[in-house]
Backbone and ligand atoms as CSV (ligand in chain L), in Angstrom:
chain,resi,resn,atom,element,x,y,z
A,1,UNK,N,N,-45.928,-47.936,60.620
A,1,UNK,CA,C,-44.699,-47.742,59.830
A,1,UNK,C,C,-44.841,-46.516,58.929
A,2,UNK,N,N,-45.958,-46.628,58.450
A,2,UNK,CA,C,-46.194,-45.492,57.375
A,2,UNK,C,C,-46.142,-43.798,57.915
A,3,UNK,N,N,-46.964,-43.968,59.495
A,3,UNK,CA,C,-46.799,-42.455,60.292
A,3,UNK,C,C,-45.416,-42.211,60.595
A,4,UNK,N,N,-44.749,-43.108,60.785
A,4,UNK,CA,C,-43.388,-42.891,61.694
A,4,UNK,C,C,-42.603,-42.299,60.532
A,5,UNK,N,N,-42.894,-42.977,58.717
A,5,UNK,CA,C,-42.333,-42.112,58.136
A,5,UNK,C,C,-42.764,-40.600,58.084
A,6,UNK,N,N,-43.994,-40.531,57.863
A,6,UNK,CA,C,-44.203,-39.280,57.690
A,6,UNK,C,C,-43.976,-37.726,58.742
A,7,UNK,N,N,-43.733,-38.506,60.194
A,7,UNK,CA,C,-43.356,-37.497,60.758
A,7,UNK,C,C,-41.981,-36.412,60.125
A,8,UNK,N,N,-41.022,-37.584,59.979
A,8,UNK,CA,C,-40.001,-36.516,60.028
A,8,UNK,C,C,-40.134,-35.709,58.544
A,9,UNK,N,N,-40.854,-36.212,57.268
A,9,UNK,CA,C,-41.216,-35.328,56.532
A,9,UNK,C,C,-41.655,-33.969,56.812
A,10,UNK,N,N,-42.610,-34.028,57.524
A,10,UNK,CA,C,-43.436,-33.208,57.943
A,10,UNK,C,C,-42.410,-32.014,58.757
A,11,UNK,N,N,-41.560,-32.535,59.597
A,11,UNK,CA,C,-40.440,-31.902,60.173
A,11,UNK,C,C,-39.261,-30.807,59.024
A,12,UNK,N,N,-39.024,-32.178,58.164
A,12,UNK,CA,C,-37.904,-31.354,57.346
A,12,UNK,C,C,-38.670,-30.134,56.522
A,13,UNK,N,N,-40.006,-30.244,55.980
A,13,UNK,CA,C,-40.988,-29.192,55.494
A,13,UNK,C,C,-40.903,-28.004,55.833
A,14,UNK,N,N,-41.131,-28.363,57.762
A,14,UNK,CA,C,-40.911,-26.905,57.994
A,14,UNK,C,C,-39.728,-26.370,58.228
A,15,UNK,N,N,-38.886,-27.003,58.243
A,15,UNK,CA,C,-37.420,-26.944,58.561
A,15,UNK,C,C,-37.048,-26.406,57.178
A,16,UNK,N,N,-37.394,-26.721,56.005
A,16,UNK,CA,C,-36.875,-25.792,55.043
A,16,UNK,C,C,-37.565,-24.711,54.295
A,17,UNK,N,N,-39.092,-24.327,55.118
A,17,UNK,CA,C,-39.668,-23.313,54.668
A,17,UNK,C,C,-39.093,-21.959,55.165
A,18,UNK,N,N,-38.365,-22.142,56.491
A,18,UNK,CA,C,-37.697,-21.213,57.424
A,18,UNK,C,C,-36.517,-21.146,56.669
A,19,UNK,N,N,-35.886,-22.163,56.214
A,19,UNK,CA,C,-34.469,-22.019,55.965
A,19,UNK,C,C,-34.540,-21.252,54.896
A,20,UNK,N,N,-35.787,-21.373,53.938
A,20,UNK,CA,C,-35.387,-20.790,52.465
A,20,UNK,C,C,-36.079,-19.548,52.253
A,21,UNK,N,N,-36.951,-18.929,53.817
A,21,UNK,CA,C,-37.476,-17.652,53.818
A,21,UNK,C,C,-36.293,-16.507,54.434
A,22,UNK,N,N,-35.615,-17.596,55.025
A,22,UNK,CA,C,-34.855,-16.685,55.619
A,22,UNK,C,C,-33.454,-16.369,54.602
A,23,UNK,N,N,-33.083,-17.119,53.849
A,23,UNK,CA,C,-32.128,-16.916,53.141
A,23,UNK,C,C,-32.103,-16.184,51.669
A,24,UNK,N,N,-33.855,-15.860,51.666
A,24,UNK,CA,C,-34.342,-15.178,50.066
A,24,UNK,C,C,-33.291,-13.931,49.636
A,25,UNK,N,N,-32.783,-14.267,48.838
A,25,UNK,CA,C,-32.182,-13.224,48.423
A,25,UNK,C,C,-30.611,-13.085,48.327
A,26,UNK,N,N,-29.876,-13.834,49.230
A,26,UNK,CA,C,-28.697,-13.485,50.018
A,26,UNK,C,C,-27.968,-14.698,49.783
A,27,UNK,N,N,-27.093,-14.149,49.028
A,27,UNK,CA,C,-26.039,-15.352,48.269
A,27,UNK,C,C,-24.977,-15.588,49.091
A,28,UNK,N,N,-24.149,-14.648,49.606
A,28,UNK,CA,C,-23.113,-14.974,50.429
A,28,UNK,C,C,-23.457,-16.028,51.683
A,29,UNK,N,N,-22.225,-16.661,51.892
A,29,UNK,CA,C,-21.930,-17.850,52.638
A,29,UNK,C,C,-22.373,-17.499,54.535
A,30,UNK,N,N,-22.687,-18.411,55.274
A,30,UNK,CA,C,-22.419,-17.582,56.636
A,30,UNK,C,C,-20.990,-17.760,56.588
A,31,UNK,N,N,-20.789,-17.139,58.017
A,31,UNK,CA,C,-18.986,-17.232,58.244
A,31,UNK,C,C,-18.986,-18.529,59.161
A,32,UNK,N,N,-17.933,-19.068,58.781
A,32,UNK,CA,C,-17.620,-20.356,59.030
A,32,UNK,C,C,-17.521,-20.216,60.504
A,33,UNK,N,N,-17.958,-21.210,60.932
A,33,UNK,CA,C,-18.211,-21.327,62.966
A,33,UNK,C,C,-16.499,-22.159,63.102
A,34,UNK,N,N,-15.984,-21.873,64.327
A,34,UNK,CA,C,-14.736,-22.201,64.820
A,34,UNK,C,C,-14.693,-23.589,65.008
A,35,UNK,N,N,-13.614,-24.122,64.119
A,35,UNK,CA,C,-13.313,-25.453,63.994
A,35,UNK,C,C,-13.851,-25.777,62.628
A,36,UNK,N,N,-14.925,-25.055,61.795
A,36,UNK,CA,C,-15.228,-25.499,60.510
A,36,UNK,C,C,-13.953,-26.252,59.417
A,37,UNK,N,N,-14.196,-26.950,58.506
A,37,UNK,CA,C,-13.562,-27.492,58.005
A,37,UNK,C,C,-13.858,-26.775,56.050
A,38,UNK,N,N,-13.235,-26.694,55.711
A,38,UNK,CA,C,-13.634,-26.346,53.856
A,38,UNK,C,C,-14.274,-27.524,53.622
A,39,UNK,N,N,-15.649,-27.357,52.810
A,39,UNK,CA,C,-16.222,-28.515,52.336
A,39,UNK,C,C,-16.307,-28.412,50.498
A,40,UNK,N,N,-15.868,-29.628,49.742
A,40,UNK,CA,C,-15.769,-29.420,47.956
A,40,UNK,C,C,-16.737,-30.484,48.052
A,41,UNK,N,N,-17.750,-29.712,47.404
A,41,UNK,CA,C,-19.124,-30.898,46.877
A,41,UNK,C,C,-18.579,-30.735,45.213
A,42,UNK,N,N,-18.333,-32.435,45.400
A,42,UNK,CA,C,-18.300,-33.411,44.156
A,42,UNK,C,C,-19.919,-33.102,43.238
A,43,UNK,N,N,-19.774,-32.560,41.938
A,43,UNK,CA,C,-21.382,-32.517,41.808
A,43,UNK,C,C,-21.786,-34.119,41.024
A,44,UNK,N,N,-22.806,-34.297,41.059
A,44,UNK,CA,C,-23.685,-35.068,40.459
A,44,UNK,C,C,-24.659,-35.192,39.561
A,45,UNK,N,N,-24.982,-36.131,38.810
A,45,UNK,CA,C,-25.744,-35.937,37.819
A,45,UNK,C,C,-27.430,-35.575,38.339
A,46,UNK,N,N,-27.387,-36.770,39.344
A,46,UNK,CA,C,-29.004,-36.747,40.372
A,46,UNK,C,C,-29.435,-36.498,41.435
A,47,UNK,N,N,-28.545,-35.633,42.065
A,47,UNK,CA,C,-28.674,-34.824,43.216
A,47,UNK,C,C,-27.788,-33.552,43.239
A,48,UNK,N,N,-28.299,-32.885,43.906
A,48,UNK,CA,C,-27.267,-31.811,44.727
A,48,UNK,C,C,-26.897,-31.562,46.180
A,49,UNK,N,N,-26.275,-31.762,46.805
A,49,UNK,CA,C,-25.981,-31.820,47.811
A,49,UNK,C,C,-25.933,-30.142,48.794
A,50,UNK,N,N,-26.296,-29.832,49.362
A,50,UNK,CA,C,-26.318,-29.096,49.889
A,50,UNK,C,C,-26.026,-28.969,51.561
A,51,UNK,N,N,-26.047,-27.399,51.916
A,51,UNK,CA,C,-26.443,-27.198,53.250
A,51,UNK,C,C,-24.871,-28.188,54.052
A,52,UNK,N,N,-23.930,-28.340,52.931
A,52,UNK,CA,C,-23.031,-29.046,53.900
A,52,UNK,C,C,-21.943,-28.684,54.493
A,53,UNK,N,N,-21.258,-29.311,55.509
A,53,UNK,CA,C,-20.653,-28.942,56.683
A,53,UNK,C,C,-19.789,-29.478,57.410
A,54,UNK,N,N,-18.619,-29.702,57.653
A,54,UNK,CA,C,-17.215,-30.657,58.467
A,54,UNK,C,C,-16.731,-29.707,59.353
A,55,UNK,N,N,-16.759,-30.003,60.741
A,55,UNK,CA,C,-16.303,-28.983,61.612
A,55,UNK,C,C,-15.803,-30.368,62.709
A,56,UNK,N,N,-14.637,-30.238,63.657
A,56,UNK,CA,C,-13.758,-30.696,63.916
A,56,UNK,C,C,-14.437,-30.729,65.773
A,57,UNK,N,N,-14.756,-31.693,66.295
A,57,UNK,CA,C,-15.270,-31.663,67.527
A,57,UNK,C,C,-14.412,-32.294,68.481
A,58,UNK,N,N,-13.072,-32.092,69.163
A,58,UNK,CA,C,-12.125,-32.877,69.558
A,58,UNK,C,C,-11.441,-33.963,68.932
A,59,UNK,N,N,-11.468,-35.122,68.915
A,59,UNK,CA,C,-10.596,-35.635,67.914
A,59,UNK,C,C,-11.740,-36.711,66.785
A,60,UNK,N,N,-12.930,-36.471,66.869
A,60,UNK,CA,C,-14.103,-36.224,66.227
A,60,UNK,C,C,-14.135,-35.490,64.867
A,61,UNK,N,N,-14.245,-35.437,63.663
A,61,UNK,CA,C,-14.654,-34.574,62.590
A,61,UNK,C,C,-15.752,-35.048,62.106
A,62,UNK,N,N,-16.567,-34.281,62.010
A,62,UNK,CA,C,-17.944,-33.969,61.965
A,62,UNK,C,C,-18.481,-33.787,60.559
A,63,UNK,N,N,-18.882,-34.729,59.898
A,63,UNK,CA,C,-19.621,-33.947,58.394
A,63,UNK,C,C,-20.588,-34.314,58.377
A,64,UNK,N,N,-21.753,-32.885,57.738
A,64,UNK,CA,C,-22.891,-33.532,57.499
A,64,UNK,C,C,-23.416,-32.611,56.752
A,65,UNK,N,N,-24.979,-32.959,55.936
A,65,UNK,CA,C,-25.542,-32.126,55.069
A,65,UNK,C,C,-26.543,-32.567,54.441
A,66,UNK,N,N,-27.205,-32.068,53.407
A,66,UNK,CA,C,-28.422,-32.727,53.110
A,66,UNK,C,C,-28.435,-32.802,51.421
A,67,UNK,N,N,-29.040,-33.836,51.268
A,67,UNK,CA,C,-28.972,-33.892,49.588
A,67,UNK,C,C,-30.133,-33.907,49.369
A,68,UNK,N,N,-30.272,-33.518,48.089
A,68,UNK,CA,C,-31.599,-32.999,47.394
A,68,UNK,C,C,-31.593,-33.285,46.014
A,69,UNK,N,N,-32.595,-34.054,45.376
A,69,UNK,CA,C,-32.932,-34.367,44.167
A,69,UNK,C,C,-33.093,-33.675,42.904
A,70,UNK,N,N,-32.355,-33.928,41.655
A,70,UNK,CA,C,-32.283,-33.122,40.505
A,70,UNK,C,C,-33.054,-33.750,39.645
A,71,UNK,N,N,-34.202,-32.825,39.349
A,71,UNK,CA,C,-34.888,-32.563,38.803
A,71,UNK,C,C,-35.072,-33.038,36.768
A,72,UNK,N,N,-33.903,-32.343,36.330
A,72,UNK,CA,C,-33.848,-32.350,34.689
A,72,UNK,C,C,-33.761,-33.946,34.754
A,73,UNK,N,N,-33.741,-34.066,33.695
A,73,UNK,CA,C,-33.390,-35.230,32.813
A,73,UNK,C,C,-32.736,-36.498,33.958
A,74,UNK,N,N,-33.753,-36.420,35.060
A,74,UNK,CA,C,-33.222,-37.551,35.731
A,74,UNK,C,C,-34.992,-38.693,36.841
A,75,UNK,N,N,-35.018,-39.359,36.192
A,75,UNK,CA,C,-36.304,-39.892,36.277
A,75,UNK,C,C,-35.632,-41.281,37.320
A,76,UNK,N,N,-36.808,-41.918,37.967
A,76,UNK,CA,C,-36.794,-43.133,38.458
A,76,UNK,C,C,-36.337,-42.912,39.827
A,77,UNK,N,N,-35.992,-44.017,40.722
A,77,UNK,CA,C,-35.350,-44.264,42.099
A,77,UNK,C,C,-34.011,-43.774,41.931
A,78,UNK,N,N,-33.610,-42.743,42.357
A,78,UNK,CA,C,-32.470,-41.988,43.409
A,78,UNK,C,C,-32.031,-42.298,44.368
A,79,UNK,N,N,-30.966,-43.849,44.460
A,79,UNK,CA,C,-30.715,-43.956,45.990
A,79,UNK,C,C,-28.746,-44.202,45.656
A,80,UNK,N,N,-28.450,-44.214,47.186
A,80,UNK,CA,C,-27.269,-44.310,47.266
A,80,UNK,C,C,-26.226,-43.509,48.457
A,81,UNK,N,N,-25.625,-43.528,48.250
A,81,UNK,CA,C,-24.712,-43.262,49.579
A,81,UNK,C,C,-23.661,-41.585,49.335
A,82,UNK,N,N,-23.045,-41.098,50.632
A,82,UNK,CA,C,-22.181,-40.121,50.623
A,82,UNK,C,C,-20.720,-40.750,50.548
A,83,UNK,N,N,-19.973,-40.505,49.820
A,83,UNK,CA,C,-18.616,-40.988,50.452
A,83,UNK,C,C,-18.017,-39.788,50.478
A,84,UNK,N,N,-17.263,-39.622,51.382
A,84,UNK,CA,C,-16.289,-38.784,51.884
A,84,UNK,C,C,-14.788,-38.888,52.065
A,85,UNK,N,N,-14.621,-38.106,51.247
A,85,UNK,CA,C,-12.426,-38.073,51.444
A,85,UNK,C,C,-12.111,-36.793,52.347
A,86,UNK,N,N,-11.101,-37.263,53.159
A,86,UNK,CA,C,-10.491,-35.870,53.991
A,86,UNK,C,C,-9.154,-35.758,53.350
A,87,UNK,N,N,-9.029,-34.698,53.004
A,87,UNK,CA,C,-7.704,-34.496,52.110
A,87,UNK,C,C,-6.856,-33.437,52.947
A,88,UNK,N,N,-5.785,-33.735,52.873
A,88,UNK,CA,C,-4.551,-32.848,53.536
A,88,UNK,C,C,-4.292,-31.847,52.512
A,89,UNK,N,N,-3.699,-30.530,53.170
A,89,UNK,CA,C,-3.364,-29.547,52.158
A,89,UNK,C,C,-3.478,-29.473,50.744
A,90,UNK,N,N,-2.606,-30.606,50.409
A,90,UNK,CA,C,-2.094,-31.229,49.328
A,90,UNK,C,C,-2.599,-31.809,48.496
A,91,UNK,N,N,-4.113,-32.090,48.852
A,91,UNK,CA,C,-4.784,-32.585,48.474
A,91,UNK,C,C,-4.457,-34.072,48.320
A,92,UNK,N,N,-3.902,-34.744,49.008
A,92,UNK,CA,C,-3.700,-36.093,49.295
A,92,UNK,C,C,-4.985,-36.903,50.580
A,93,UNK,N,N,-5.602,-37.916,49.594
A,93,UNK,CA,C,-6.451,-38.020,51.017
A,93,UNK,C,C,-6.031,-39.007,52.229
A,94,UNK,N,N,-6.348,-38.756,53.035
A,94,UNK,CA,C,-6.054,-38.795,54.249
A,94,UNK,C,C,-7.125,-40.261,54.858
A,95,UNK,N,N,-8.058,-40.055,54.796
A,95,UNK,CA,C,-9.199,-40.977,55.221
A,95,UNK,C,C,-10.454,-40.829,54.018
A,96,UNK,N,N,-10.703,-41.955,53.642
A,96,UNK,CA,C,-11.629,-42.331,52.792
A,96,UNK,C,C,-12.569,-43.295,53.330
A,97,UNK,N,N,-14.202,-42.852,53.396
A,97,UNK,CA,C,-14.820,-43.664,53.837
A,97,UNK,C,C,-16.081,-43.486,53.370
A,98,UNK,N,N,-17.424,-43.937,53.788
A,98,UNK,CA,C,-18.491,-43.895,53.453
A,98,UNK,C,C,-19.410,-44.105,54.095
A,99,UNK,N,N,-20.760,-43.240,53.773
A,99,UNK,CA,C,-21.422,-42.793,54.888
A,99,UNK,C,C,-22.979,-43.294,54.314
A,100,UNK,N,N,-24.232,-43.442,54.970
A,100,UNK,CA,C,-25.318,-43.662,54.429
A,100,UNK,C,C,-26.252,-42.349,54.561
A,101,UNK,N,N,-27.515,-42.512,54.339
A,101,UNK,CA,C,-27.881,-40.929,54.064
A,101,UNK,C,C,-29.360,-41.906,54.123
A,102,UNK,N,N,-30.473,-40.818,55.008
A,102,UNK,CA,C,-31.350,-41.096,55.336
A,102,UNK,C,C,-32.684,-40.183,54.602
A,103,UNK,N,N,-33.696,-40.366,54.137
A,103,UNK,CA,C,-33.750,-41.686,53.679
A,103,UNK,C,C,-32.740,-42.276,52.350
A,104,UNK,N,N,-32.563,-43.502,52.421
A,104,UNK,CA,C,-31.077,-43.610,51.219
A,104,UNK,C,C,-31.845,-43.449,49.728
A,105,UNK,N,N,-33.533,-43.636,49.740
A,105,UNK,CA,C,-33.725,-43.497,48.034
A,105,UNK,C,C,-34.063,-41.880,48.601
A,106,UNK,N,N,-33.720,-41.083,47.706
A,106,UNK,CA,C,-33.542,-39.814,47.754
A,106,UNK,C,C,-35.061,-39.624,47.516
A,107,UNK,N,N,-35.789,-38.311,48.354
A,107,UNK,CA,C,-37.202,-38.500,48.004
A,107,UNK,C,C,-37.574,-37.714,46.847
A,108,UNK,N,N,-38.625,-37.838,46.289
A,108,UNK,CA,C,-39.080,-37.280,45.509
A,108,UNK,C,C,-39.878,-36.417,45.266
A,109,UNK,N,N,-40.092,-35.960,46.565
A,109,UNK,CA,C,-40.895,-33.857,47.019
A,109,UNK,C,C,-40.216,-33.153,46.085
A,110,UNK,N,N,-40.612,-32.591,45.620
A,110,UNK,CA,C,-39.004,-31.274,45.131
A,110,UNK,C,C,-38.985,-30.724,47.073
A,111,UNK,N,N,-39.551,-30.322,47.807
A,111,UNK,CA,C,-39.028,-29.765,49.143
A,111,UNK,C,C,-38.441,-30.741,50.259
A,112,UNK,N,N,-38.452,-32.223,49.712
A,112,UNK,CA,C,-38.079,-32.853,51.073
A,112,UNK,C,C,-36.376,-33.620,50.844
A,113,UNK,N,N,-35.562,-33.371,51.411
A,113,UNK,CA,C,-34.258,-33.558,51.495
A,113,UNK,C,C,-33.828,-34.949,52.556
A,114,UNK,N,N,-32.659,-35.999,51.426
A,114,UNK,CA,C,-32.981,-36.375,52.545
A,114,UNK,C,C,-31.068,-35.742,53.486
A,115,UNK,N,N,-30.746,-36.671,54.415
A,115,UNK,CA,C,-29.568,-36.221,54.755
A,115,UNK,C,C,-28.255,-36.949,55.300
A,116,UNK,N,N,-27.075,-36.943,55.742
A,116,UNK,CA,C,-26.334,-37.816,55.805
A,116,UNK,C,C,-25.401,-36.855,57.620
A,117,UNK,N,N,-25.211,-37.470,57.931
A,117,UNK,CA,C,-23.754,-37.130,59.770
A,117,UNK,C,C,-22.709,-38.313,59.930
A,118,UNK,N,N,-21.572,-37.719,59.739
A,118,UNK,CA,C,-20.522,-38.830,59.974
A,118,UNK,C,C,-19.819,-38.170,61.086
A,119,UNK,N,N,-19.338,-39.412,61.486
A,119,UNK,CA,C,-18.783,-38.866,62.622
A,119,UNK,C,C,-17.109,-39.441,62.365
A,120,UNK,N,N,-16.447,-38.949,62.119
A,120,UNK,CA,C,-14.944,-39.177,61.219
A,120,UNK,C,C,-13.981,-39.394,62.625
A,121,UNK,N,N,-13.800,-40.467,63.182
A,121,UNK,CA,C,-12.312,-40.654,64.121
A,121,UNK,C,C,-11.083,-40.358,63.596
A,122,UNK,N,N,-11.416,-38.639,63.170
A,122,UNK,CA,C,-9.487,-38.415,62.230
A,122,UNK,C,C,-9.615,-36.955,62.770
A,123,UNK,N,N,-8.662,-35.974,62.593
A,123,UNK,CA,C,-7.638,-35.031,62.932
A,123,UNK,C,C,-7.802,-34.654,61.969
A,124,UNK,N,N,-8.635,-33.201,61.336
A,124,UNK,CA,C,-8.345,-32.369,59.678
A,124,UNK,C,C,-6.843,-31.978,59.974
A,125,UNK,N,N,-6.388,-32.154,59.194
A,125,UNK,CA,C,-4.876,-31.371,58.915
A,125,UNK,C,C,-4.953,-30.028,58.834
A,126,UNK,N,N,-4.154,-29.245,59.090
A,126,UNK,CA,C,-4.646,-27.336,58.571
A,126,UNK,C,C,-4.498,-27.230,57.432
A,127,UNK,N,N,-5.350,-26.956,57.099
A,127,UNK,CA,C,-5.401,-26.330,55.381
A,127,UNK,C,C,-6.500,-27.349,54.535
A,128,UNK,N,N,-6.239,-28.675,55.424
A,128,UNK,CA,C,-7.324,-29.932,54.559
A,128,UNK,C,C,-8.758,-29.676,54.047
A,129,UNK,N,N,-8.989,-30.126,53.630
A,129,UNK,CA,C,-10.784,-30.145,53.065
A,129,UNK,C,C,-11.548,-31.920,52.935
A,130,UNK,N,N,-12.459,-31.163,52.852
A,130,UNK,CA,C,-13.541,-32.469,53.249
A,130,UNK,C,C,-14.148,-32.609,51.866
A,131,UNK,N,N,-14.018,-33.527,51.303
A,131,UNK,CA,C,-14.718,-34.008,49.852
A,131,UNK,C,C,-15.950,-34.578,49.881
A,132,UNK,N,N,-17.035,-34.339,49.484
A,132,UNK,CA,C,-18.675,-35.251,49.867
A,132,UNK,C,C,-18.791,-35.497,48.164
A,133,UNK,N,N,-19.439,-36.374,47.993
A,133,UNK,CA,C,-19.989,-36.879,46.672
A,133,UNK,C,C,-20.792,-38.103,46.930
A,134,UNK,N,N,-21.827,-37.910,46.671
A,134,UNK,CA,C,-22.763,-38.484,46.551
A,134,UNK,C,C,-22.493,-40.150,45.234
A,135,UNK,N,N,-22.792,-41.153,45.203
A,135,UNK,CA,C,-22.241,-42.314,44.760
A,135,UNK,C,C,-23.390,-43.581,44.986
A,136,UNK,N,N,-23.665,-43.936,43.692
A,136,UNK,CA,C,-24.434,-45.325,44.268
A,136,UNK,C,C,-23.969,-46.244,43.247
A,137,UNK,N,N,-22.976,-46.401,44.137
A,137,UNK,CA,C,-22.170,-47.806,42.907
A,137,UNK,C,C,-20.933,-48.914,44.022
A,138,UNK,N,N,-20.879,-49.749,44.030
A,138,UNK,CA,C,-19.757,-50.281,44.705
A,138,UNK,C,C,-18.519,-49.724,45.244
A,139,UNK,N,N,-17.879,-49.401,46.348
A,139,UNK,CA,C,-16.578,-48.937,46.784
A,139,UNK,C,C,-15.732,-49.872,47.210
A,140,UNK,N,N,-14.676,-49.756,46.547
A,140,UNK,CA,C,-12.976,-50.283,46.681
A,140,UNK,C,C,-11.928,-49.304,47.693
A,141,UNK,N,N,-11.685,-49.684,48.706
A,141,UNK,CA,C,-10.550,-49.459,49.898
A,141,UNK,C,C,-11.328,-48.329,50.120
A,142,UNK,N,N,-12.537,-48.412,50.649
A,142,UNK,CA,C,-13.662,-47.367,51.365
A,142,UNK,C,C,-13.812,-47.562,52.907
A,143,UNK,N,N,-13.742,-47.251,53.789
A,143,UNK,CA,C,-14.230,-47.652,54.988
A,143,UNK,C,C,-15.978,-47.410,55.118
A,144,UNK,N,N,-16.316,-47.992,55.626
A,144,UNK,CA,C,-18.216,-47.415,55.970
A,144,UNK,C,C,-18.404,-47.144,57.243
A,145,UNK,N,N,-18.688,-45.954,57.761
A,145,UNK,CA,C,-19.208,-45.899,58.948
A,145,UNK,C,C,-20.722,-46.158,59.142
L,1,ZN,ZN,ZN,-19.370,-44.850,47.324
């Protein structure tokens, strides 16, 4: 049990030594890949969410990303869930649901992230955006995937 965790540690390690050698320096965004969706990260007191992403795969919408642990003035077990709103233009949401995130107590590397993939049975509207916020508290008229 204990190796099986540590593999994918070991994975995301190098997975973000590349990511963050390659990005030294360079603030701008990539350009959004076809079908991307706008993503508004909700911030948080004990994580930051990052690296995230909603792109539209047939009648499939796709979000996913990785959260990562904050550091200041935030001590103890870090666990909890993504919930996600898809909001129309208008900012009216559309589908509200909730997602789990692996591992769910957020780890405590400063380099190891953990991460969350939903797979959304909805249609982005044009213009909509994808809301992520991170949440570890009870949800009311939430769906869970
Ligand atoms: Zn929630």
């Amino acid at each position: 049990m204990k190796i099986v965790k540590i593999i994918p540690v070991l994975t995301l390690l190098v997975f973000n030594a590349v990511i963050l050698t390659g990005c030294a320096g360079e603030k701008t965004l990539p350009t959004p890949q076809p079908g991307s969706i706008a993503v508004r990260i909700v911030p948080t007191s004990a994580v930051h969410i990052v690296q995230a992403s909603a792109r539209q795969e047939g009648t499939i919408l796709v979000v996913d990303g990785k959260i990562q642990r904050r550091w200041i003035g935030n001590r103890g077990i870090v666990k909890g869930h993504v919930d996600i709103d898809v909001l129309d233009a208008n900012g009216t949401p559309i589908r509200s649901l909730s997602t789990s995130c692996s591992p769910n107590i957020i780890p405590n590397l400063s380099n190891v992230r953990s991460s969350f993939k939903a797979r959304v049975p909805v249609a982005a509207p044009e213009g909509g955006v994808v809301k992520v916020r991170f949440h570890n508290g009870p949800d009311e008229n939430r769906e869970v995937l």
